[in-house]
C-alpha positions as a Python dict, from the first residue, in 0.01 Angstrom:
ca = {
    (1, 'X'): (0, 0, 0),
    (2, 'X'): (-292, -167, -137),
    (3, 'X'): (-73, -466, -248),
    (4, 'X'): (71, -515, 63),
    (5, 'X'): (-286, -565, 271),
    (6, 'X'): (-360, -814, 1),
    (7, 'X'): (-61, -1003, 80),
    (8, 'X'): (-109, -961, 459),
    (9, 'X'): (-524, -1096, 373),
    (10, 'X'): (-370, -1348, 183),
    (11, 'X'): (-125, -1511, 442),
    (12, 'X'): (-398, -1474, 725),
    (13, 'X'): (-668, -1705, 517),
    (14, 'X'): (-334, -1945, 445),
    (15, 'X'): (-309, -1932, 796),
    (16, 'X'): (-672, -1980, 897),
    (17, 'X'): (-732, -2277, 653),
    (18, 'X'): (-390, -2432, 803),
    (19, 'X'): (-543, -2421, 1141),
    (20, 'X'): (-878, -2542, 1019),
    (21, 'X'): (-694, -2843, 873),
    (22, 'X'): (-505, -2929, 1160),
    (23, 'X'): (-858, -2921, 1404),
    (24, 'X'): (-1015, -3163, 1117),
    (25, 'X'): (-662, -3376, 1182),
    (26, 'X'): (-646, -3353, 1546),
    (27, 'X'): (-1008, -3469, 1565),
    (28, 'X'): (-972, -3730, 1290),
    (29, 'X'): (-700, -3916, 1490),
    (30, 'X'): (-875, -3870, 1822),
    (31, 'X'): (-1159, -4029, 1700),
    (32, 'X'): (-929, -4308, 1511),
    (33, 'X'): (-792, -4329, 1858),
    (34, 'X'): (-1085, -4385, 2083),
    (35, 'X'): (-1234, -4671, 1829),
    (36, 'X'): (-927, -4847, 1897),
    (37, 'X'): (-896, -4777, 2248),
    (38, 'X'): (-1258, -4942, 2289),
    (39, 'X'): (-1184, -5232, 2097),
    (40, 'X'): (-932, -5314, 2270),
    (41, 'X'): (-1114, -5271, 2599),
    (42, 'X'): (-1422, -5534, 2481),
    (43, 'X'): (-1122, -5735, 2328),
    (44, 'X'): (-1034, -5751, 2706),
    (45, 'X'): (-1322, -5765, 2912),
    (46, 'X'): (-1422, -6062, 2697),
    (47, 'X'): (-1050, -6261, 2751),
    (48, 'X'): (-1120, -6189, 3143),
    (49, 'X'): (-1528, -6270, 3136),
    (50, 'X'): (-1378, -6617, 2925),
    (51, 'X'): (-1670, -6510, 2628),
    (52, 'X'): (-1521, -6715, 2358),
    (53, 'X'): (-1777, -6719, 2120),
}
């Protein structure tokens, strides 16, 4: 009995350091994602304002 609740422990931290992976992913793209997103918004604005510095 005992060796099955370690097994069941077990698979539930697997699980909970899978999941805590995946946030750290998710928000490691979104925030790839947003620096781009704003580049290419000044990369733009500055085509449309004609800042050709």
């Amino acid at each position: 009995m005992t060796e099955l609740h370690a097994n069941v422990s077990d698979e539930q931290s697997q699980g909970s350091a899978r999941r805590s992976l995946a946030l750290v992913f998710c928000a490691f793209i979104s925030g790839l994602c947003s620096i781009i997103y704003e580049l290419l918004i000044a990369t733009t604005a500055s085509y449309f304002l004609a800042d050709c510095s």
